[in-house]
Wavefront OBJ file of the C-alpha trace (Angstrom):
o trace
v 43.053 111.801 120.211
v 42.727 111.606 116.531
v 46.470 109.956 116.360
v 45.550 107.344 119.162
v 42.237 106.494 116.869
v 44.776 106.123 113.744
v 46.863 103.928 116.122
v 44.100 101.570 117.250
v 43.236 101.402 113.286
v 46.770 100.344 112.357
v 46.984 97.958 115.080
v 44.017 96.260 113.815
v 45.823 96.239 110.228
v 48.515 94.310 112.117
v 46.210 91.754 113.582
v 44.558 91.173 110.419
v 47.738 91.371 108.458
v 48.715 88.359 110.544
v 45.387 85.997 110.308
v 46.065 86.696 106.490
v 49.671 85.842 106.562
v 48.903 82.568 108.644
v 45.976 81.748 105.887
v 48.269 82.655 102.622
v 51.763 81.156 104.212
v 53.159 84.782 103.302
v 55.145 87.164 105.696
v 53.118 89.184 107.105
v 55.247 92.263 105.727
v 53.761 91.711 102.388
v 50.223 92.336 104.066
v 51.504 94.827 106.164
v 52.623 96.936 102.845
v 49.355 96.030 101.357
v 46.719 97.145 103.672
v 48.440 100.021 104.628
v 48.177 101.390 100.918
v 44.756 100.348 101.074
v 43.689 102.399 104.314
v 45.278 105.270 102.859
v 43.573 104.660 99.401
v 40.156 104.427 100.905
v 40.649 107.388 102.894
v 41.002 106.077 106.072
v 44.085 107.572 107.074
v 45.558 110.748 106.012
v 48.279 110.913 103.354
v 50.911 112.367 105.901
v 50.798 110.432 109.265
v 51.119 112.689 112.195
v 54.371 113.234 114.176
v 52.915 111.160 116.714
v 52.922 107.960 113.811
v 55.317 108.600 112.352
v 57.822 108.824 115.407
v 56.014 105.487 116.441
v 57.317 103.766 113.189
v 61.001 105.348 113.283
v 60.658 103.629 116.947
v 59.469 100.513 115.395
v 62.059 100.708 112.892
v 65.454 100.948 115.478
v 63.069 98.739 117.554
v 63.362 95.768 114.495
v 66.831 96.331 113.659
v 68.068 96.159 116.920
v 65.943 92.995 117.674
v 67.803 91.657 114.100
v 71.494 92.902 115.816
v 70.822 91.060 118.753
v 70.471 87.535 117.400
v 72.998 87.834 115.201
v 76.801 87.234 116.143
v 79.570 89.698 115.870
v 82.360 87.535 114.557
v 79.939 86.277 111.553
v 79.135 89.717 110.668
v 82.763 91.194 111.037
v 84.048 88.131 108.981
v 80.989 89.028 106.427
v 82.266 92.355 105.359
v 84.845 91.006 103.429
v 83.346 88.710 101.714
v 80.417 91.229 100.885
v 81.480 94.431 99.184
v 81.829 92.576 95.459
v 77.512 92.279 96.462
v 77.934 95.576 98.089
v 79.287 97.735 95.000
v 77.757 95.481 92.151
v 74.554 95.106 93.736
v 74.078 99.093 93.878
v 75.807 100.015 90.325
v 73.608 97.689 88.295
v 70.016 98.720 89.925
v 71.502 102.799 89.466
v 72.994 102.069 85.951
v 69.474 100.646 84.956
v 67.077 102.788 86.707
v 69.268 105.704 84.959
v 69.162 104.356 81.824
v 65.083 104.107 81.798
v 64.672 106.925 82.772
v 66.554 109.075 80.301
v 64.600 107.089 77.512
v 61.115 108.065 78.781
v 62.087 111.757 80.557
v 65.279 112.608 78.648
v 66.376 115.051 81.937
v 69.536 114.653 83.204
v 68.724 115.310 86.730
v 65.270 112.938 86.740
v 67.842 110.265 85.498
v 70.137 110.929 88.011
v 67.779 111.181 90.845
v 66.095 107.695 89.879
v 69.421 105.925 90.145
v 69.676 107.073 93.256
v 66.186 106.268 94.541
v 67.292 102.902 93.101
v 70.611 102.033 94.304
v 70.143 101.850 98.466
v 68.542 98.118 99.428
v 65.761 98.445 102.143
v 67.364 95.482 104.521
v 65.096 96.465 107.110
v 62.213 94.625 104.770
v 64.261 91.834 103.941
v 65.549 90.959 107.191
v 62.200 90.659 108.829
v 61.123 88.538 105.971
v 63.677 86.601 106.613
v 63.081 86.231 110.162
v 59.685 85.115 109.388
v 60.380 82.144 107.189
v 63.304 81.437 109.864
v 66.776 82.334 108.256
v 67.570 85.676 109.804
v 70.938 83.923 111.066
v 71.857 82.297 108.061
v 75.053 82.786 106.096
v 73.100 84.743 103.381
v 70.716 87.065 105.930
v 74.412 88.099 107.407
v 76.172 89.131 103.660
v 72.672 90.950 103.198
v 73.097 92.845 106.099
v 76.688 93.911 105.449
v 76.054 94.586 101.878
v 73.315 96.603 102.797
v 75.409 98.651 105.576
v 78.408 99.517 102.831
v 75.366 100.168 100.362
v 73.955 103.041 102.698
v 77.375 104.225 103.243
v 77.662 104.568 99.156
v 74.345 105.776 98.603
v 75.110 108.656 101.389
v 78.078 109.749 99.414
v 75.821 109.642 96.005
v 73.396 112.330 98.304
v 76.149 114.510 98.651
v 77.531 114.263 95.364
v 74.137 114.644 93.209
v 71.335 116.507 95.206
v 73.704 119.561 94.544
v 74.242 119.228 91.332
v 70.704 118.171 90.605
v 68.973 121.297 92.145
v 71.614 123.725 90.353
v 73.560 124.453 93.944
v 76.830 124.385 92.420
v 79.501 121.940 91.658
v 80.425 119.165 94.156
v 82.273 120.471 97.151
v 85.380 117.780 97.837
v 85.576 119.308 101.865
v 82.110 118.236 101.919
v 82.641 114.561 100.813
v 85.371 114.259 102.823
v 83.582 115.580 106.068
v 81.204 112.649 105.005
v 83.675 109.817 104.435
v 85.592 111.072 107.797
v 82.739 110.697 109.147
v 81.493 107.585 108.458
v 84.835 105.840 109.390
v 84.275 108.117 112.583
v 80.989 106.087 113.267
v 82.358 102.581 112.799
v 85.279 103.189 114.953
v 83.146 104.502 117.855
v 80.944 101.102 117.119
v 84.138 99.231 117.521
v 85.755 101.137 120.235
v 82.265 100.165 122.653
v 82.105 96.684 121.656
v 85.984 95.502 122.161
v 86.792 98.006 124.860
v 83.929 99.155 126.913
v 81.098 96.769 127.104
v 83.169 93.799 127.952
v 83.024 92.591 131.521
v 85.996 94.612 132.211
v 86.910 97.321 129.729
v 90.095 97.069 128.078
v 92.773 99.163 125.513
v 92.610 102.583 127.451
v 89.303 102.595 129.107
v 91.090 100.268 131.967
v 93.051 103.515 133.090
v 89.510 105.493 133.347
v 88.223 105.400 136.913
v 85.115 103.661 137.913
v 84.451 102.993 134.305
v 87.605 100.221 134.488
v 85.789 98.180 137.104
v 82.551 98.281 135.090
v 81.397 96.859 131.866
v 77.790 96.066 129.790
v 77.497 93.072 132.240
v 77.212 95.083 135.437
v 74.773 97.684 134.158
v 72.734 94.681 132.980
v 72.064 93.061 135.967
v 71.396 96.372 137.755
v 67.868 96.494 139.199
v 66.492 93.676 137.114
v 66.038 96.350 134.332
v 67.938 94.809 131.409
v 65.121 95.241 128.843
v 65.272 99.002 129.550
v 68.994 99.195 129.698
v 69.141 97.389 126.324
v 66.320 99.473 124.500
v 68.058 102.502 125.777
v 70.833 101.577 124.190
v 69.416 100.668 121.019
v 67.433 104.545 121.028
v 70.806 105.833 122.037
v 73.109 104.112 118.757
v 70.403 105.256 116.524
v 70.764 108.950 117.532
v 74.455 108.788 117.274
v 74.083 106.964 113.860
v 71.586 110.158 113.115
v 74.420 112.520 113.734
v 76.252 110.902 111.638
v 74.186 111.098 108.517
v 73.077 107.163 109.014
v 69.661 105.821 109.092
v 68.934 105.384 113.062
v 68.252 101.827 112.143
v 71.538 100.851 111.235
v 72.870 102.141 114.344
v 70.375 99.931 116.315
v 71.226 97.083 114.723
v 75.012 98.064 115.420
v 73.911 97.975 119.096
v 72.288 94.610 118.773
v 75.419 93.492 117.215
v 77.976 94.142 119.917
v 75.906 93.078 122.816
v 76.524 89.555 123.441
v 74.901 86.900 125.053
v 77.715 86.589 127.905
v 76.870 90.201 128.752
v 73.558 88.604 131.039
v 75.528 85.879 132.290
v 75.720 86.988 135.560
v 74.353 84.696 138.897
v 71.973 86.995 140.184
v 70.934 87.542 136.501
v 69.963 83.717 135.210
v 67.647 83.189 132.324
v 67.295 87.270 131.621
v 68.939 86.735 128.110
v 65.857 84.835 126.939
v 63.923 86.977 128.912
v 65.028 90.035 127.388
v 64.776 88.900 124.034
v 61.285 87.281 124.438
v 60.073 91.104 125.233
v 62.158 92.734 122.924
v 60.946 90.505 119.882
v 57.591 90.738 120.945
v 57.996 94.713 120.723
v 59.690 94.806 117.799
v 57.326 92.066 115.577
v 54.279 92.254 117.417
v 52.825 95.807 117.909
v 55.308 98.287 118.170
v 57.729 97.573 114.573
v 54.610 96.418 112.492
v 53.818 100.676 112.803
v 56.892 100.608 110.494
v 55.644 98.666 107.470
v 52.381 100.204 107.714
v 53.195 103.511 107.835
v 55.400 102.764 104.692
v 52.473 100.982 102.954
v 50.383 104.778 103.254
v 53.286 106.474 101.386
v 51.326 104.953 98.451
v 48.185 106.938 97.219
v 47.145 106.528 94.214
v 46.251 109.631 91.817
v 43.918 107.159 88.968
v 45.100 109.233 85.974
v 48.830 109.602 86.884
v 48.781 106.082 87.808
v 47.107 105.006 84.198
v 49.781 107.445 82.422
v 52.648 105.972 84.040
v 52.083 101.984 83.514
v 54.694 101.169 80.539
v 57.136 103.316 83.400
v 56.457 101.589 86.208
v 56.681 98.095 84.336
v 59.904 98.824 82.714
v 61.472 100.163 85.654
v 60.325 97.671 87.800
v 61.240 94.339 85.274
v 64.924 96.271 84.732
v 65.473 96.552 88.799
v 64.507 93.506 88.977
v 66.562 91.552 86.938
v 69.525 93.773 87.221
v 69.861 93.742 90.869
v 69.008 90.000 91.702
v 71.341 88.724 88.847
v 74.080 91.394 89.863
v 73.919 90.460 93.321
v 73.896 87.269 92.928
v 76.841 86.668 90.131
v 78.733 88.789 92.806
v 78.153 86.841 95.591
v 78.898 84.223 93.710
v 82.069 84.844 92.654
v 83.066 87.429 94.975
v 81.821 86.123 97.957
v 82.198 81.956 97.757
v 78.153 81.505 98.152
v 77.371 79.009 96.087
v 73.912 79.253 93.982
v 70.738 78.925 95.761
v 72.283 81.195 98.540
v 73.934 83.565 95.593
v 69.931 83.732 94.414
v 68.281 84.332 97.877
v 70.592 87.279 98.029
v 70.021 88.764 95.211
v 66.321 88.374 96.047
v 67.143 89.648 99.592
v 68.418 93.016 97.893
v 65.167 93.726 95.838
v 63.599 95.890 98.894
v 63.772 99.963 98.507
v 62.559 102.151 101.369
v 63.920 104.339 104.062
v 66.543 106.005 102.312
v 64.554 105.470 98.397
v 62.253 107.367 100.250
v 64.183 110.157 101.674
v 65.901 110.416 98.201
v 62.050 111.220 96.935
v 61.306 113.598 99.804
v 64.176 115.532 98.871
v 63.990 115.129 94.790
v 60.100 116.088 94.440
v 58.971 117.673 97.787
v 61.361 119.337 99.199
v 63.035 120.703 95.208
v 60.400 119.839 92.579
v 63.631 117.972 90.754
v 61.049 114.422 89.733
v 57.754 115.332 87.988
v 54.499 113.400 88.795
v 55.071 110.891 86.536
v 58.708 110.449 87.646
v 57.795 110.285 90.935
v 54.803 108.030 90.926
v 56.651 105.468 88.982
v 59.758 105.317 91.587
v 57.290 104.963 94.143
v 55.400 102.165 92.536
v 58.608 100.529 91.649
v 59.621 100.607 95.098
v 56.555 99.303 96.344
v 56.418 96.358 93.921
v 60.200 95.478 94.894
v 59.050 95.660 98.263
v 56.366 93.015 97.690
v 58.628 90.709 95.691
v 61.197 90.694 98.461
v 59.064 88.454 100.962
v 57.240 86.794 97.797
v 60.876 85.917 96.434
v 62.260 84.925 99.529
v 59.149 82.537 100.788
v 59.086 80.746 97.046
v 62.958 80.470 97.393
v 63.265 78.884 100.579
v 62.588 75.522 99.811
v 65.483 75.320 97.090
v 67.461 77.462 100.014
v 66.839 74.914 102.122
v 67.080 71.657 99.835
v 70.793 72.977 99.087
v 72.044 73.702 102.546
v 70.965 70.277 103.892
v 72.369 68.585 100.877
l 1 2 3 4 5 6 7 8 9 10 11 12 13 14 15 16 17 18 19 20 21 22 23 24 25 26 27 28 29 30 31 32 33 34 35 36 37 38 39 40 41 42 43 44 45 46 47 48 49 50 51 52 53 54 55 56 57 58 59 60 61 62 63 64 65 66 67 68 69 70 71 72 73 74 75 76 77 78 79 80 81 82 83 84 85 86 87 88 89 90 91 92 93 94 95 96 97 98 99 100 101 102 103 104 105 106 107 108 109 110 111 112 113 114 115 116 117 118 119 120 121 122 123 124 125 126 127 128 129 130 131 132 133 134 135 136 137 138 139 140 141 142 143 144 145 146 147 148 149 150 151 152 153 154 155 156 157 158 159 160 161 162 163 164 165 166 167 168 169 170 171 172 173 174 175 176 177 178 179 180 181 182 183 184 185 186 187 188 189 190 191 192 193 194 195 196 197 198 199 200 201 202 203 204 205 206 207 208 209 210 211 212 213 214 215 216 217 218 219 220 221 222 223 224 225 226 227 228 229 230 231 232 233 234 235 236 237 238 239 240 241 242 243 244 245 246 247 248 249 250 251 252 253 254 255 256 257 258 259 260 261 262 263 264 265 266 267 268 269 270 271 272 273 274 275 276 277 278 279 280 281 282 283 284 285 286 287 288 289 290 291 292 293 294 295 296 297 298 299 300 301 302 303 304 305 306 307 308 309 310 311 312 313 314 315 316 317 318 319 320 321 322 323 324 325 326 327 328 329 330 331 332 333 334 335 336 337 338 339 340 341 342 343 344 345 346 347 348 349 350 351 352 353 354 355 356 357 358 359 360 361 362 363 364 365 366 367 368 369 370 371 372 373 374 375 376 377 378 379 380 381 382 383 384 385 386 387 388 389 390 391 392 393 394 395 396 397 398 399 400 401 402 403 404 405 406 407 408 409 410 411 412
């Protein structure tokens, strides 16, 4: 019972992180983040959440991304990728190069300095698309090149794991079988992705899958409008991707989100089916921003606890680190999709502002660099973390102040 009572706690985080947002005109992210350092601060909540938490906030997690997949359209985001990877590979060397940089000058250790680019280099576009959603410009032009910079960016950052983690904790050199097991199977991933969305979940499958009995006289829109359970199916679905994306060596997130991308609205379009695609997305955005992905941010927000004299010792760190991410990443990504990807400014800006966010993966980087091998020190590790939690507050802060310019430019 102790889990439910740290449940019913967090939920009332939520509900007061959202009478605060409505007060401030801030996403309620930002408070989210906030108060969930502060209940672990005061004590209120242990340091590591239980399985039962922290399974709830993975849930939340593919819950969000998948909500995110599902109002955004295919063709924009296939037609995105091309146009992104200038944001994609700048927009992950700079904040590396920098964070690298830093922290040779104040640790002078190879492996700390190689470790922090790392932490640095993946963006957190879980954070940055439900900030986005917030202030209403999740399916704008620059929420999509986010999104798809952020995808190739994990897909990087992956390789980076394989490539340093080994060489950081002394295992041996890099192992080329390895990184190619890693790139195959990446590509693997995406065709699979590709294969159920042209091919399979149509009305009628096509390519090969038309030879394939019962299966050829099936698609997504029958199983939809089976037993009035499309919110199920759909959720299913998005739990299912994520494992597959697991196996894969992705974040389960992105392959919700890939499931929220290839289901289309003409999937519920069926007579005996009418009105169940708002229906289904009413519940499943209520889900995912309401009470179930709000666990999520939270739970992130406790990864914070403070240690007073660490936290003194490492101040010129953390401000360093944290003016150098900043300015390297939002002017990197933004020169890039400037002049790689035809946005023009204020968009090129809210980009680079929408790439500021560090979590899941920042945070598996630290699991493995100080917990799991003892490669950071304290000092190292308590400044990445406060760096990552400060970029995570300046993404919705950014992004809310930004809007208006956003805005001003795409109606003139």
């Amino acid at each position: 019972m102790e889990s439910m009572a740290y449940l019913a706690l967090i939920w009332v985080v939520v509900f007061v992180a959202n009478i605060l947002a409505d007060k401030t005109r801030l996403t309620p992210v930002l408070w989210f983040l906030a108060l969930g350092s502060l209940l672990v601060n005061l004590g209120l909540i242990p340091t590591s959440s239980s399985e039962f938490i922290t399974g709830l906030a993975t849930l939340g997690i593919i819950v969000i991304m998948f909500a995110l997949g599902f109002e955004e359209s295919t063709n924009n985001f296939i037609s995105s990728i091309k146009k992104s990877w200038g944001i994609a590979f700048f927009g992950a060397l700079a904040p590396f190069a920098t964070a690298y940089f830093i922290a040779d000058y104040f640790w002078n250790d190879i492996n700390i300095s190689l470790m922090s680019g790392l932490t640095m280099t993946a963006t957190a576009v879980s954070l940055t698309m439900i900030t986005l959603k917030s202030v209403g410009l999740q399916n704008s032009p620059a929420a999509t090149r986010i999104m798809t910079s952020a995808v190739l960016d994990d897909i990087a950052s992956l390789v980076l794991v394989a490539i340093i983690v080994p060489v950081a904790t002394g295992q041996g050199p890099v192992n080329a079988i390895e990184l190619f097991k890693i790139a195959g199977k990446a590509v693997a991933f995406f065709l699979a992705i590709t294969a159920l969305g042209a091919w399979l979940f149509p009305t009628k499958p096509r390519g090969w899958m038309r030879h394939v009995p019962l299966i050829r006289s099936y698609g997504m829109q029958h199983l939809l409008a089976f037993g009035k359970h499309s919110t199920l199916t759909v959720l299913l679905l998005a739990v299912l991707m994520g494992l597959l994306a697991h196996e894969f060596g992705f974040h389960p997130a992105i392959g919700a989100y890939m499931a929220g991308l290839i289901l289309k609205e003409e999937y519920f379009q069926r007579k005996e089916q009418k009105g169940s695609y708002e229906d289904t997305q009413r519940i499943v955005d209520n889900i995912a921003y309401s009470w179930i992905g709000p666990v999520f941010f939270v739970e992130l927000g406790t990864k914070l606890a403070f240690d007073a004299q660490i936290l003194l010792s490492v101040i010129p760190q953390v401000i360093a680190l944290s003016v150098g991410i900043f300015l390297s990443q939002v002017s990197s990504a933004a020169i890039a999709a400037r002049y790689t990807g035809g946005m023009d400014w204020a968009a090129s800006l809210l980009i680079g502002f929408g790439m500021l966010g560090r979590a899941e993966l920042a945070f598996v980087v630290l699991d493995i660099a100080y917990v799991q091998n003892q490669i950071l020190n304290a000092q190292a590790f308590y400044t990445l973390m406060i760096t990552a939690f400060i970029l995570n507050i300046l993404v919705p802060v950014t992004i809310t102040l930004w809007k208006p310019h956003y805005t001003k430019s795409v109606e003139g």
